[in-house]
KELUMVO-480186 format. One line per 3 residues: number of its first residue (from 1); for each residue y, z, x of C-alpha. Coordinates in Angstrom, 1 decimal. Each point is the difference from the previous one (the first is absolute). Layout:
NUM	Y Z X | ...;
//
This chain:
1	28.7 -30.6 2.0 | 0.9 3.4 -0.2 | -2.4 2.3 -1.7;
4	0.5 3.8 -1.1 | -0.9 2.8 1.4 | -1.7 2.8 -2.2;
7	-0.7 3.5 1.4 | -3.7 1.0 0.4 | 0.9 3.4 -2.1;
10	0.9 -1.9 -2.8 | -1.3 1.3 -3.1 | -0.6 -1.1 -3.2;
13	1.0 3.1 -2.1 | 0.0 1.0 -3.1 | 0.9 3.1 -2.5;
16	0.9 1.7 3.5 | -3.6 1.1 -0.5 | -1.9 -2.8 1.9;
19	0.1 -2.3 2.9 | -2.2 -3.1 0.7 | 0.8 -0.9 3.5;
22	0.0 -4.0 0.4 | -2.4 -1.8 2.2 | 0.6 -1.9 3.4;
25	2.1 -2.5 -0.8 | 1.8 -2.7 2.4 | 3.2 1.4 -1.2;
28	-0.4 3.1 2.0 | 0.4 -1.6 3.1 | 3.2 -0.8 1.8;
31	-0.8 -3.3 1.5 | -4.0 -1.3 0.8 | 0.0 1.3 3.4;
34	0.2 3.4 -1.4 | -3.7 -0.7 -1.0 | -0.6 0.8 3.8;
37	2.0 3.3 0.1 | -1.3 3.5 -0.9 | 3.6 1.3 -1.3;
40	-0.4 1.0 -3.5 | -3.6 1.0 0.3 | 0.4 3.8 -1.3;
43	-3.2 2.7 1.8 | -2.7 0.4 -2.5 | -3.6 2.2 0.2;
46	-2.5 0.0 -1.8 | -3.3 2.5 0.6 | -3.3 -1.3 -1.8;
49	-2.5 2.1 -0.5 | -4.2 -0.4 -0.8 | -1.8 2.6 -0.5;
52	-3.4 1.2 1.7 | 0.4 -2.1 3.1 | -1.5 -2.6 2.1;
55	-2.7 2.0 2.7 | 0.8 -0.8 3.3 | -3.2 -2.0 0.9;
58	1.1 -2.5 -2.8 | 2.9 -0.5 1.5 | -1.1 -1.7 3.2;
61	-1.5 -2.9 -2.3 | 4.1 -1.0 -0.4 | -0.3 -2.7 -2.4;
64	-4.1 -0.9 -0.3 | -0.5 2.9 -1.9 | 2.4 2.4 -2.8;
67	3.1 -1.0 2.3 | -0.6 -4.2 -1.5 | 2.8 -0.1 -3.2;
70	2.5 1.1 2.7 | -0.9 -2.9 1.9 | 2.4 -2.4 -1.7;
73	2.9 2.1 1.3 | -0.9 1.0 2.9 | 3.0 -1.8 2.3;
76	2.2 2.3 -2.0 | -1.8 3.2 0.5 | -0.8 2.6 3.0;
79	-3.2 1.2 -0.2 | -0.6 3.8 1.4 | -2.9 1.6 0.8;
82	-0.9 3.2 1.7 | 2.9 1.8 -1.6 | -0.2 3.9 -0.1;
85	1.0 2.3 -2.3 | -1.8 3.0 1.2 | 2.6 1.8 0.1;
88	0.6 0.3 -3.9 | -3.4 2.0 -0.5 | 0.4 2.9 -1.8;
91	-2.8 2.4 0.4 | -2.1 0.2 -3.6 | 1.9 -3.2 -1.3;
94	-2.0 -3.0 0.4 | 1.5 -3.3 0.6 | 0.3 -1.3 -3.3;
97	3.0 2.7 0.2 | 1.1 -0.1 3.9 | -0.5 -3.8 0.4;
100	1.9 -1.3 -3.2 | 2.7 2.7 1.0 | 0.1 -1.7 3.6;
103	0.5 -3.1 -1.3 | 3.6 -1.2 0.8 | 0.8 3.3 0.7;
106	-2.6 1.0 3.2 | 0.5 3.9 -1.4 | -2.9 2.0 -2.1;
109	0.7 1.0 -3.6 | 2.8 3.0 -0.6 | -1.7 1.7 -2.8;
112	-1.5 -2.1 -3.0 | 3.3 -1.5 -1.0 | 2.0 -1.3 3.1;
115	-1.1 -2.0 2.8 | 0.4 1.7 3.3 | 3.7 -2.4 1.0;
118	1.4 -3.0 -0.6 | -1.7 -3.2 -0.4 | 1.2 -2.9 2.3;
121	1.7 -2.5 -3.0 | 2.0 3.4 -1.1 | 1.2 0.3 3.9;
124	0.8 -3.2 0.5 | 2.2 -0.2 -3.9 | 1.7 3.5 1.6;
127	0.9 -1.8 3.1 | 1.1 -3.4 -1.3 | 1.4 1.6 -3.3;
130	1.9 3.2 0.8 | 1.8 -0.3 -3.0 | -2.1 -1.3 -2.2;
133	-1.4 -3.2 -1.1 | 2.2 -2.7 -1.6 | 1.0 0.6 -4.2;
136	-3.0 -1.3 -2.1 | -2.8 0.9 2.5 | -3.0 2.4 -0.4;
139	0.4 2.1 2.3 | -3.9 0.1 0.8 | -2.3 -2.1 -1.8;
142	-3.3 2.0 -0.3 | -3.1 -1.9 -2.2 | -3.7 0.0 0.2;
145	-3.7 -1.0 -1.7 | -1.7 3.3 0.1 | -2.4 2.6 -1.2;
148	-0.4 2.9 2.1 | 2.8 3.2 -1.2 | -0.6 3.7 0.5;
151	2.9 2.2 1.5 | 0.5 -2.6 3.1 | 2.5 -2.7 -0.4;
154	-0.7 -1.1 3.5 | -3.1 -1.8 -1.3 | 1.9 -2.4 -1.4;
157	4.1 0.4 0.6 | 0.5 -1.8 3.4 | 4.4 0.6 0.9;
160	0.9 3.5 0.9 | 3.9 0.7 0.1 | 0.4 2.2 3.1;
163	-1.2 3.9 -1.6 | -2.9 -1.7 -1.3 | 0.4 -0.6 -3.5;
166	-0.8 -3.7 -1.8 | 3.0 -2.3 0.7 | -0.4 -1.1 -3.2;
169	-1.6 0.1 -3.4 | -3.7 -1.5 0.3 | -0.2 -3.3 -2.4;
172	-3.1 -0.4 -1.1 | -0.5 -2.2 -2.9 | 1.6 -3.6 0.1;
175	2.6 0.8 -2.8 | 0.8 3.0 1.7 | 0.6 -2.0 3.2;
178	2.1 -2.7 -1.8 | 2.2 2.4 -1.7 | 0.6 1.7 2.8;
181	0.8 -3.2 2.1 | 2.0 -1.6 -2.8 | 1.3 3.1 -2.3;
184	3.2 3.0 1.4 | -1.2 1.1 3.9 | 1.9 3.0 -1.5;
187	-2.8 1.9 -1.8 | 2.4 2.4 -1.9 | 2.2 -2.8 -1.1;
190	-3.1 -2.1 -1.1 | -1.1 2.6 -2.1 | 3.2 0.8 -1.5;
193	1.3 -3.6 -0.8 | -1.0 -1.5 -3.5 | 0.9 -3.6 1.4;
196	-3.7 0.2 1.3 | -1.2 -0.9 -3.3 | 1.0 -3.6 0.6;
199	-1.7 0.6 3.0 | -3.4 0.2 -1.6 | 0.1 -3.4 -1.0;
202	0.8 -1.3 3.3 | 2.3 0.6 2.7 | 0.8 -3.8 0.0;
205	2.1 0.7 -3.1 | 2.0 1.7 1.5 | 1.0 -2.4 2.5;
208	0.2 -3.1 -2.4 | 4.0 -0.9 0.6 | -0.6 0.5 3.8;
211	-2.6 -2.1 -0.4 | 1.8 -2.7 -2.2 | 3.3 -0.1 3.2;
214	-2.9 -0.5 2.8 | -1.8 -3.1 -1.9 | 3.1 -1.6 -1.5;
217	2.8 -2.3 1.2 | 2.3 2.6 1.7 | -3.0 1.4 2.1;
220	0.3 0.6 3.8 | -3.5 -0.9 -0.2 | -1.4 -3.9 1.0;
223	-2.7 -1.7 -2.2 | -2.9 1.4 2.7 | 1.1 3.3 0.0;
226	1.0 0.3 -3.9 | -4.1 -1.5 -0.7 | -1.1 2.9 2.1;
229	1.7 2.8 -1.5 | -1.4 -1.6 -3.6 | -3.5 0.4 1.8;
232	1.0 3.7 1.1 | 1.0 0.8 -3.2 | -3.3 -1.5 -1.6;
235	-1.7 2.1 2.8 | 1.6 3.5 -1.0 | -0.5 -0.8 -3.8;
238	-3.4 -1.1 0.3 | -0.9 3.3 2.1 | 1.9 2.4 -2.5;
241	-2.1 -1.3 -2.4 | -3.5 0.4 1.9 | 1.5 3.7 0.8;
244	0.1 0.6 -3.2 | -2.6 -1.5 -2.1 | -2.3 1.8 2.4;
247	1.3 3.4 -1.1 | -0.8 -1.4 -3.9 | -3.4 -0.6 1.3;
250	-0.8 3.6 1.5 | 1.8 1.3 -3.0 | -2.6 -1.8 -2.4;
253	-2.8 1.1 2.0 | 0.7 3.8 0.0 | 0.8 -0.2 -3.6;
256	-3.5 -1.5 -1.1 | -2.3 3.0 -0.9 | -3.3 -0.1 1.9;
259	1.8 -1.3 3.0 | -2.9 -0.2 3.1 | 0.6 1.6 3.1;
262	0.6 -3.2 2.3 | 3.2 -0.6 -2.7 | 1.9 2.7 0.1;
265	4.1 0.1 0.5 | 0.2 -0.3 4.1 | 3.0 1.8 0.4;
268	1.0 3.6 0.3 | -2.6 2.5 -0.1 | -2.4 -1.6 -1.4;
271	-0.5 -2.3 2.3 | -1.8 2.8 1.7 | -2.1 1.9 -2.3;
274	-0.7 3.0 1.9 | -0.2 -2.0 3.1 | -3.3 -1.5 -0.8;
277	1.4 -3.5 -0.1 | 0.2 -2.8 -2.2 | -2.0 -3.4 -0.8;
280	2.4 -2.9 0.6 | -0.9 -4.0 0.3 | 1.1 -1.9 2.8;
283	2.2 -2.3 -1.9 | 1.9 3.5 -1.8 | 0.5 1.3 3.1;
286	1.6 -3.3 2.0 | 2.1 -1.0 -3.3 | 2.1 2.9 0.0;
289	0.4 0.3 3.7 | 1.1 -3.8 0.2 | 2.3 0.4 -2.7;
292	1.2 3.2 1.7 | 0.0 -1.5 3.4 | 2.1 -3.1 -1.5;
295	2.5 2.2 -1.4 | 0.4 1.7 2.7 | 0.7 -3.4 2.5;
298	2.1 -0.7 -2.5 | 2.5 3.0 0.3 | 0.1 -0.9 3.3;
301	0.6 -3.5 -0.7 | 2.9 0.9 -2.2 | 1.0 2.3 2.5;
304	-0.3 3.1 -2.5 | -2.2 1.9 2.9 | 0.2 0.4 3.9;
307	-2.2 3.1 0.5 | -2.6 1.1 -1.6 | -4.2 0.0 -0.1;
310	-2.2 -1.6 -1.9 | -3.9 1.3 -0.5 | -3.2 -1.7 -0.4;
313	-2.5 2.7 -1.2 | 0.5 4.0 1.0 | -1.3 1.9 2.5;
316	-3.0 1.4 -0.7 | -0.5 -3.1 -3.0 | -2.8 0.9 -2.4;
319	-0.6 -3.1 -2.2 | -3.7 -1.7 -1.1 | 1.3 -3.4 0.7;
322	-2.1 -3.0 -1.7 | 0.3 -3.8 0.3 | -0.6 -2.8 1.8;
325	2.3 -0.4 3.2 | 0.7 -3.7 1.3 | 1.8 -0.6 2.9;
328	1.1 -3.7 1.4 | -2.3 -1.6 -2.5 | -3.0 2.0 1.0;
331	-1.8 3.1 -1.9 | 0.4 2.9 2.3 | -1.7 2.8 -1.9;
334	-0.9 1.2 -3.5 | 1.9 3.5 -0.7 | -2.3 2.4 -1.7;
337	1.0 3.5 1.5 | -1.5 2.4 -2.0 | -3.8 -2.3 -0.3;
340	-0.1 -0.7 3.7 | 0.8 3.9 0.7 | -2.6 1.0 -2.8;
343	2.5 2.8 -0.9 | 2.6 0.5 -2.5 | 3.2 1.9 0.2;
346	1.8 0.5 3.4 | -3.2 -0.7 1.6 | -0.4 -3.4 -1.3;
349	3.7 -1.0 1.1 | 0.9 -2.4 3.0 | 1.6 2.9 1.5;
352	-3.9 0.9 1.1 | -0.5 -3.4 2.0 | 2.1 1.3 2.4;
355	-1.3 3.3 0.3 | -3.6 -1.6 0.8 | 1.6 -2.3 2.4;
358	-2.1 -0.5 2.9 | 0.2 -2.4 3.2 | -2.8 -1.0 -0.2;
361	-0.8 -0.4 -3.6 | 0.7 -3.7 -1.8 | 3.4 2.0 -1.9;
364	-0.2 -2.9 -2.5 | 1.6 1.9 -2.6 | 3.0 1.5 2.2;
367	0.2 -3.2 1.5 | 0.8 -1.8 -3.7 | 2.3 2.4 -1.0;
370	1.9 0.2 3.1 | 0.1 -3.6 0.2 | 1.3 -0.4 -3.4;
373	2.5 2.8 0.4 | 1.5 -2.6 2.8 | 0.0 -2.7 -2.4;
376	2.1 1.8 -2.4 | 3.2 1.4 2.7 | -0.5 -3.7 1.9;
379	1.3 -0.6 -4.1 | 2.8 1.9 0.3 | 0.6 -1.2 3.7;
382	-0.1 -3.8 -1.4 | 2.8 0.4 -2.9 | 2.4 0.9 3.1;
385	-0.6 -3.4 1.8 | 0.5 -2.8 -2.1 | 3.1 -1.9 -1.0;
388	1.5 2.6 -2.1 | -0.1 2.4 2.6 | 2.2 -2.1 2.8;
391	2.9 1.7 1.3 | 3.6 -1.3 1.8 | -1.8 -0.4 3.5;
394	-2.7 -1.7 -1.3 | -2.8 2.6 0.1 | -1.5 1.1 -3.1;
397	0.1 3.6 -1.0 | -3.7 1.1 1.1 | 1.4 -1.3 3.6;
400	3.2 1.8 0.2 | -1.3 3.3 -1.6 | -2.0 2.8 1.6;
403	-2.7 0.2 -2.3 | -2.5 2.8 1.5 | -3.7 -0.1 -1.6;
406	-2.1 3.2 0.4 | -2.3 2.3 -1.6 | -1.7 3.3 0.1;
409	-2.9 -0.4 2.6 | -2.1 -1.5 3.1 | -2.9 1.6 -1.6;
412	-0.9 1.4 -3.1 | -2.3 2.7 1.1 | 1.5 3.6 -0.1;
415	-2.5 1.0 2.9 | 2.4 -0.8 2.5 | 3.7 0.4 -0.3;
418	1.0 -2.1 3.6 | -2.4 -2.6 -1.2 | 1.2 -0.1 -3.5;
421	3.8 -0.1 1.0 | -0.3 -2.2 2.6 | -0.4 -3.7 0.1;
424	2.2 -0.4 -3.1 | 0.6 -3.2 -1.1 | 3.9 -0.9 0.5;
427	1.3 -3.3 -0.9 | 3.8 -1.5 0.1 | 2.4 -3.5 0.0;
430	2.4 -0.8 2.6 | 3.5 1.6 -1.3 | 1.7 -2.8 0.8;
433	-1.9 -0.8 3.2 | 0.1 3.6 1.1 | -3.9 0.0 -0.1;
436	-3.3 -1.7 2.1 | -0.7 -1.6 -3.3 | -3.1 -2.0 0.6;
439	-2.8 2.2 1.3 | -2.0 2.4 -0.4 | 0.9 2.7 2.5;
442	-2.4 2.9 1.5 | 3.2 2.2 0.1 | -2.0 3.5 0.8;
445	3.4 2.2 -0.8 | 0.7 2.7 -2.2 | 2.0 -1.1 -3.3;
448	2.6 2.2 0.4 | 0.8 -2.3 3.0 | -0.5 -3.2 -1.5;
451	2.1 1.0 -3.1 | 2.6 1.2 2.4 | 0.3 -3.2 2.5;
454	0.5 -1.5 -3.7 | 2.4 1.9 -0.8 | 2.0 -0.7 3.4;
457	-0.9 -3.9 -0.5 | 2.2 0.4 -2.4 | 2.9 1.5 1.1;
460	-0.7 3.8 -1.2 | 1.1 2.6 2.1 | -1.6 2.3 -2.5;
463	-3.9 0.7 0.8 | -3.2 1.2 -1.6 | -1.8 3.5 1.1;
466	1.2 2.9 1.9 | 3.3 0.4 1.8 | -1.8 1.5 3.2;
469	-3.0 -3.0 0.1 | 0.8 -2.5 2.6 | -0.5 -3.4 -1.6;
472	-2.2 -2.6 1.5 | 1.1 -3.5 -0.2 | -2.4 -2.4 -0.7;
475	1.7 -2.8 1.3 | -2.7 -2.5 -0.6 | 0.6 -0.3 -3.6;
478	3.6 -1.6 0.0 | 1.2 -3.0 1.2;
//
């Protein structure tokens, strides 16, 4: 029996406003054996970034110790240690600037508002994409759960186009997100067309005859695939909703009079009330990010996003963090920042445990937020490697992508700038087999290197770094 063949670009689209990509479906393969191929696989990455770091001593633990939630995935990973970023130090700027700057990018800051060159997801999309992305794609998805402002964007915005500058607009609130993923990639147009006011009662109006031609008698679609886009569907609905019946809920709290520090709105500025931090619960802070994080996997799901970053608390983070943390059905720890500092303000934030970090100390604290910061982007990791994330050659998308995982330090003491900005954590999948995925790798080479024998892993004659800087393979990374 013959079966039809349905492009993976194709859109559901309405109002010319909005696209909702469709899922993997059977019917965007030519034949079964095209399961085994790569063709049709397009070049995604991805950088994730935590903020504050993982010290280097920690690290050796692999998964024993803060290392454990990444542990389930660990045949898809390559773990990196001894990567150096020395070479980003800026003299007076402490790594909370120079490290989060390096991330992706192996350059120090430019200024406060630009990173010092292009981040690898943006080199890679200028390679691949000379000409742009296909119609209905953001151009560079850019979201995050975070706290920590002032004049720096690098504490939190993680894709550089190549002068520096964000590649894209930071999301950070899930209907923020959604509507970017779902509303015009075209901000001038979105603002400008007053068909969006369907679009606040949900994009899936807007798509309700494609819809209809897809689950009906004339579809292209068989009974599998038409039960799984009805699940998709579900899946988008139920997340627009979540996206926004959180904003209600931070717009009730703000409105009470009387409202106590720890419930204060946790966006825009003040979510960083002169820097001094904020009180947060466990359980606010890992909502929001898992919603965020499943919006996100979804955009890429939908094939909405190819590039982009995605952050899990800013450089620098300054939050009182409270509540119990299980893990694996186990109680790790008992967050109480600011009464196990005995402080209050900046001083009683987590951003202190790693200040007082100490080899020979216990580090309990460090260790259980550090830990629990792996918990949350091994999240993120999972949503790309289940069934609605398998692509043509069989792979799902966290395999095929390069999805680099980094963050700000190897230290988080600013009394020594080669030990603070070296041994920085560095984390990433296989790229479609392009990768060592399975180890954990004593790779004692500068980032700049490592990013760049990524980038030519990938086919990018483009580099990262200076012109006149001869670049150092390091071979033992690839396949």
């Amino acid at each position: 029996m013959t079966r039809a063949a349905i492009s993976r670009r194709t859109m559901l689209r309405g109002l010319g406003t909005v696209s909702i990509g469709l899922p993997f479906l059977e019917e965007m393969l030519a034949t079964p054996a095209a399961a085994q191929s790569a063709t049709g696989v397009p070049v995604r990455a991805f950088n994730v970034f935590f903020g504050l770091g993982i010290p280097s001593p920690l690290q050796t633990e692999g998964f024993e110790g803060v290392l454990e939630p990444l542990k389930p995935l660990s045949d898809k990973l390559l773990i990196m240690r001894n990567v150096d970023h020395v070479r980003a130090d800026e003299p007076g700027i402490n790594a909370h600037y120079d490290g989060s700057s390096a991330a992706f990018t192996a350059a120090p800051p430019n200024g406060t508002a630009r990173a010092g060159g292009p981040s690898l997801d943006q080199v890679i999309r200028h390679h691949h994409y000379p000409d742009g992305l296909p119609q209905g794609m953001v151009p560079a998805l850019v979201a995050g759960t975070y706290f920590r402002r002032n004049d720096r964007p690098v504490r939190y915005v993680h894709s550089f186009n190549p002068d520096g500058t964000a590649a894209g607009a930071m999301q950070e609130s899930p209907q923020a997100l959604f509507s970017r993923i779902f509303g015009s990639t075209d901000d001038t147009e979105q603002a400008a067309d007053p068909r969006r006011q369907k679009l606040d009662r949900s994009v899936l109006d807007s798509v309700v005859e494609q819809t209809k031609f897809f689950a009906g008698d004339r579809s292209p679609l068989g009974a599998t695939s038409r039960a799984r886009l009805a699940d998709h569907l579900d899946r988008v609905r139920e997340y627009e909703q979540r996206a926004f019946e959180m904003q209600k809920v931070i717009a009730e709290r703000c409105q009470s009079p009387g409202t106590p520090s720890d419930s204060k709105l946790i966006h825009g500025d003040e979510a960083d009330p002169g820097g001094e931090g904020i009180d947060i619960t466990l359980e606010e802070l890992t909502a929001e990010w898992r919603l965020m994080a499943d919006l996100y996997a979804l955009a890429i799901q939908c094939d909405r996003a190819r590039f982009g970053s995605l952050t899990f608390l800013a450089a620098g983070e300054r939050i009182r963090l409270t509540g119990k943390y299980e893990y694996d059905g186990r109680t790790v720890f008992e967050f109480d920042d600011a009464a196990h500092r005995k402080a209050t303000g900046a001083n009683a934030c987590s951003h202190e445990w790693w200040h007082a970090f100490r080899e020979d100390k216990k580090n309990e604290q460090l260790r259980a937020h550090a830990h629990m910061k792996m918990r949350e982007v091994a999240y993120f990791l999972q949503r790309l490697d289940g069934k609605d994330s398998v692509e043509a050659n069989g792979k799902t998308l966290l395999e095929n992508s390069l999805i680099t995982i980094s963050t700000e330090s190897g230290d988080g003491r600013h009394n020594d700038v080669k030990r603070e900005l070296s041994g920085i954590f560095h984390a990433v999948t296989g790229a479609g087999g392009r990768f060592k995925t399975g180890q954990i790798m004593d790779v004692g080479a500068e980032g700049i290197d490592v990013y760049n024998t990524a980038l030519a892993a990938l086919d990018v004659a483009g580099r990262i770094g200076p012109n006149n800087r001869q670049m150092q393979m390091v071979d033992k990374i690839r396949t």
